[in-house]
C-alpha positions as a printed Julia matrix, in Angstrom:
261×3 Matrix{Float64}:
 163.53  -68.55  -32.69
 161.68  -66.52  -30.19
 163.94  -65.91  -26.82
 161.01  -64.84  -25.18
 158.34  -67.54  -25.13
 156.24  -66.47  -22.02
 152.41  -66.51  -22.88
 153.08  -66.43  -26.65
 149.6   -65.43  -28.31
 147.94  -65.3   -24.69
 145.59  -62.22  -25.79
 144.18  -63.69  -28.72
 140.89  -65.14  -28.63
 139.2   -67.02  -31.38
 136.05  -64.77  -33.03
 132.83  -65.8   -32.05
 129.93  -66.53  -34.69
 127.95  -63.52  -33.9
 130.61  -61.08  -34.47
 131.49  -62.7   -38.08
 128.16  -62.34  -38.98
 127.96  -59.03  -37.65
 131.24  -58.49  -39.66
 129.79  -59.53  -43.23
 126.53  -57.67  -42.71
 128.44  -54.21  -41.85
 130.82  -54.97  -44.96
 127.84  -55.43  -47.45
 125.89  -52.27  -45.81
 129.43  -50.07  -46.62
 129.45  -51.68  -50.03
 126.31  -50.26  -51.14
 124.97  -53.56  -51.45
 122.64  -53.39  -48.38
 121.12  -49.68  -48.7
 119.57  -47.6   -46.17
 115.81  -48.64  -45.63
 116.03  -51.96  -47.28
 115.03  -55.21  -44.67
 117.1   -58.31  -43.62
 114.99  -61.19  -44.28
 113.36  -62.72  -41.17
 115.41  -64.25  -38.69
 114.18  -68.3   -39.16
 116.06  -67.44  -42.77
 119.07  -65.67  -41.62
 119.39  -68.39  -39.1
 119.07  -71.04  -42.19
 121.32  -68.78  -44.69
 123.76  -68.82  -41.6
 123.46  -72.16  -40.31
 123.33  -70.45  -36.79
 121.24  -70.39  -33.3
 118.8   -67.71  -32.87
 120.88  -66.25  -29.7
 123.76  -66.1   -32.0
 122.03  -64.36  -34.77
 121.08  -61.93  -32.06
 124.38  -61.55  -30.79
 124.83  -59.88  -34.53
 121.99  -58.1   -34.24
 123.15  -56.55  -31.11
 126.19  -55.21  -32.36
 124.82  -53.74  -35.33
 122.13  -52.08  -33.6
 124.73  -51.16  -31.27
 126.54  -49.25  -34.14
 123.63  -47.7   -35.43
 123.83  -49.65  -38.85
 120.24  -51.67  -38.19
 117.36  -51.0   -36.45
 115.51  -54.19  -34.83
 111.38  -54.01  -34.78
 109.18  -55.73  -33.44
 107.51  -59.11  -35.21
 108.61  -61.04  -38.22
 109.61  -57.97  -40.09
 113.05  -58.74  -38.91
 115.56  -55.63  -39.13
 116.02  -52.66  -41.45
 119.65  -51.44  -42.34
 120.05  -47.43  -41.45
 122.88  -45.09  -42.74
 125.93  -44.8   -40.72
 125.42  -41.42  -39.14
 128.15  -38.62  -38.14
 125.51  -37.71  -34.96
 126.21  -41.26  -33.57
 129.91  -40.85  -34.64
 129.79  -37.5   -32.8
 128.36  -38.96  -30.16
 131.16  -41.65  -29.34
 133.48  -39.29  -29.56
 132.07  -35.98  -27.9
 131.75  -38.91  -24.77
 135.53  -39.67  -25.5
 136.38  -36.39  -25.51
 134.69  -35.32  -22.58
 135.83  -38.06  -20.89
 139.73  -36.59  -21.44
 138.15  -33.15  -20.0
 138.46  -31.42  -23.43
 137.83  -27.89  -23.31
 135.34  -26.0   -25.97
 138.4   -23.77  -26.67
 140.12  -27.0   -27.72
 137.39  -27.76  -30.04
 136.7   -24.83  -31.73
 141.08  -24.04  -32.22
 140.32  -28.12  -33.91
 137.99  -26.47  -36.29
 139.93  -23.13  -36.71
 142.38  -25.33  -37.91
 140.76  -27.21  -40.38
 138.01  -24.51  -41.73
 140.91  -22.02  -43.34
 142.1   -25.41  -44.68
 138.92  -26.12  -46.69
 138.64  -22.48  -47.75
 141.83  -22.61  -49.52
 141.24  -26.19  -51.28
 137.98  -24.71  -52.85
 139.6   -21.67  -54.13
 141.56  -24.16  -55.98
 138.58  -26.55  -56.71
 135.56  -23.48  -56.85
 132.9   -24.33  -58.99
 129.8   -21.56  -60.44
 127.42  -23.79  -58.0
 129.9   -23.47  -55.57
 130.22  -19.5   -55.53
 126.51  -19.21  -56.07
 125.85  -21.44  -52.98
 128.16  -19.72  -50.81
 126.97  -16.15  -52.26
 123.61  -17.26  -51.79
 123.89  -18.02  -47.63
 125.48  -14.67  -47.32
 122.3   -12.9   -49.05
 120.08  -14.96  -46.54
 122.11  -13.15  -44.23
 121.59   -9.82  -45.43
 117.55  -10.65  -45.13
 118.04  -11.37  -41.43
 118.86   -7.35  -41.0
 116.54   -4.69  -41.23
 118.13   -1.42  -42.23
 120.57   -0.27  -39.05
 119.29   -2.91  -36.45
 120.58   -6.16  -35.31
 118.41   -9.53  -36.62
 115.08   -9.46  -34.84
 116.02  -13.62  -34.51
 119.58  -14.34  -33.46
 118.92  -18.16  -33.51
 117.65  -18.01  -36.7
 121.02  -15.83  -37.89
 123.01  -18.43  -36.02
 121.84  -21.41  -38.12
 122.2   -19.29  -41.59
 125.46  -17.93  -40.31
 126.47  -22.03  -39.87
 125.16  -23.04  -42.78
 127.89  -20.63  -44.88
 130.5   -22.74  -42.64
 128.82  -26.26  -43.67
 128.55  -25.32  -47.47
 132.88  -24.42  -47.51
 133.71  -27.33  -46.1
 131.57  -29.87  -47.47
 132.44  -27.78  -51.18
 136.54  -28.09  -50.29
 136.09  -31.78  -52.16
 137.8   -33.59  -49.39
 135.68  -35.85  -47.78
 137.89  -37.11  -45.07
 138.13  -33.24  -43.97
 134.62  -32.95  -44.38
 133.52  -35.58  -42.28
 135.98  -34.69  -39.09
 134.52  -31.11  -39.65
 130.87  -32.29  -39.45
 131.66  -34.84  -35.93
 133.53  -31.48  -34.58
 130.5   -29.1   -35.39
 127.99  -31.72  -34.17
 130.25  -31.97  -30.64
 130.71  -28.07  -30.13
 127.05  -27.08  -31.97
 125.3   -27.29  -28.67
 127.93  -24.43  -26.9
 128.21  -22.57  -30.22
 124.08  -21.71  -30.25
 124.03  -21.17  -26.33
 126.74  -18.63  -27.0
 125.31  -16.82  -29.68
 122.04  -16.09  -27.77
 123.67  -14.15  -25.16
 122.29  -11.0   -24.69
 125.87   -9.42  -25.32
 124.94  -11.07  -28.78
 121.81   -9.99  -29.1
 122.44   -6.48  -27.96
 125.4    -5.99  -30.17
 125.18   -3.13  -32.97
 123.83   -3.82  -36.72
 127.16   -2.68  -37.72
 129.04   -5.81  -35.66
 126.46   -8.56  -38.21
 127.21   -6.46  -41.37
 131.02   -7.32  -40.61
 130.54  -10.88  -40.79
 128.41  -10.28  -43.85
 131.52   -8.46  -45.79
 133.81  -10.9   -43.96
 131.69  -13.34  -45.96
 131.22  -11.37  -48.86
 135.23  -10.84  -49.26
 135.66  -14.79  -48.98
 133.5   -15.88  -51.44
 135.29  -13.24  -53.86
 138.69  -14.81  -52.96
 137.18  -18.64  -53.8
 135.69  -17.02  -57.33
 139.2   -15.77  -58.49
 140.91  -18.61  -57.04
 143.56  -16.91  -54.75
 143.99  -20.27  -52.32
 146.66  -18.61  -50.06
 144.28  -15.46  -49.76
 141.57  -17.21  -49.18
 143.11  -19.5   -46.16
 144.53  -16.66  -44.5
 141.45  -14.69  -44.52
 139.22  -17.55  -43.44
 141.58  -17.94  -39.99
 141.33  -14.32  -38.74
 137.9   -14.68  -39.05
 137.73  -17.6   -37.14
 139.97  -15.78  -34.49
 137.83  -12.68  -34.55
 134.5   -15.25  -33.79
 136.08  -17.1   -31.27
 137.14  -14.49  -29.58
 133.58  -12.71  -30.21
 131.11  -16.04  -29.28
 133.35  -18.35  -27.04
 135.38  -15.05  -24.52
 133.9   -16.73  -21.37
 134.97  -20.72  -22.5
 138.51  -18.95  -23.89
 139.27  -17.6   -20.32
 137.77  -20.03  -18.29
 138.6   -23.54  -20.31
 135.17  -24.47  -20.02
 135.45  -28.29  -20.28
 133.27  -29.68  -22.98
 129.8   -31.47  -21.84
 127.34  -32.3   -24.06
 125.54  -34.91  -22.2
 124.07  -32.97  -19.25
């Protein structure tokens, strides 16, 4: 017997219509069994199939749209189901985290953290596609530099340089890593491509961009021959030597993260 009997259940509150429908509607889009691009039927037959008022189909509406998982138009075409998205994921949580005054520094040690990670668990998991894919960023690389200059297009080097880090992770074959990588890259991304078009960057020797070619170069031979350990430890001093090289002003300063001004 409770000894304690002082408002017993006094936060509950019974689910309202809307929200159940919203609930079913979300569950059948993660099944599968409502796919991107497909329609709801029109809203006189949800509100039939339902048995429900047109403000409370609406009130499901709302939240879905709210979550990014329909998208309402105009007429009797009714809605259209859309892909859960890591850039609206990113964006609930860059908001979070801003609101907490995370720094960059913060974010980028998060994915210093979890990048060696992924390096090592596809050394163990490497695939031909997989070394080919990796080798093959790096050679884009290598076409960004003319002989003994620095790339004539640092943004464009920046984007090929992040794609090598995109193609590790999302090749490590763990998809719950993979997907707090991708809402991490899409909240620091923004600082990460204002940093690397800093004329310090820009004016840096040809000799500085061939180091994170054979930084590169020596990672994708320690995935091919499968040396895990190596290939960890390897992967986090070069994420140390870039932070330290891109991010020296947010490291000193803790820049606080803001990615909605």
């Amino acid at each position: 017997m409770l000894s304690d009997t002082r408002q017993v259940g006094h936060h509950l509150r019974p689910v309202k219509t809307g929200e159940m429908i919203a609930a079913y509607l979300r569950a059948r889009i993660v099944r599968g069994e409502l796919a991107a691009g497909d329609s709801l039927p029109a809203e006189v037959e949800l509100m039939r199939q339902f048995e429900v008022s047109r403000p409370t189909l609406r009130e499901a509406f709302r939240i879905l749209e709210t979550e990014s998982l329909i998208e309402l138009r105009r007429g009797a075409r009714g809605a259209r189901i859309t892909a859960p998205s890591v850039e609206v994921a990113a964006r609930y949580v860059g908001l979070l985290m801003q609101t907490l005054g995370t720094t960059v520094s913060d974010v980028y040690e998060a994915r210093s953290l979890l990048e060696p990670v992924a390096a090592g668990l596809l050394a163990q998991r490497r695939t031909t596609q997989d070394v080919a894919e990796l080798s093959s960023c790096a050679s884009e690389l290598e076409e960004l530099l003319p002989a003994a200059q620095p790339p004539a297009d640092i943004a464009t080097w920046a984007r090929c340089s992040q794609q090598f880090h995109d193609v590790l992770v999302e090749r490590a074959g763990n998809k719950t890593l993979a997907v707090q990588y991708q809402v991490l890259r899409e909240v620091v991304d923004t600082h990460l491509l204002l940093a690397s078009s800093r004329p310090a960057i820009a004016a840096a020797p040809a000799g500085a961009f061939r180091k994170v070619i054979r930084s590169y170069r020596r990672l994708v031979a320690l995935v091919e021959s499968g040396d895990a350990a190596g290939a960890e430890a390897h992967w986090r001093t070069h994420m140390d030597v870039a932070a330290r090289s891109l991010l020296p002003d947010e490291l000193k300063s803790a820049t606080v993260l803001d990615i909605f001004s």
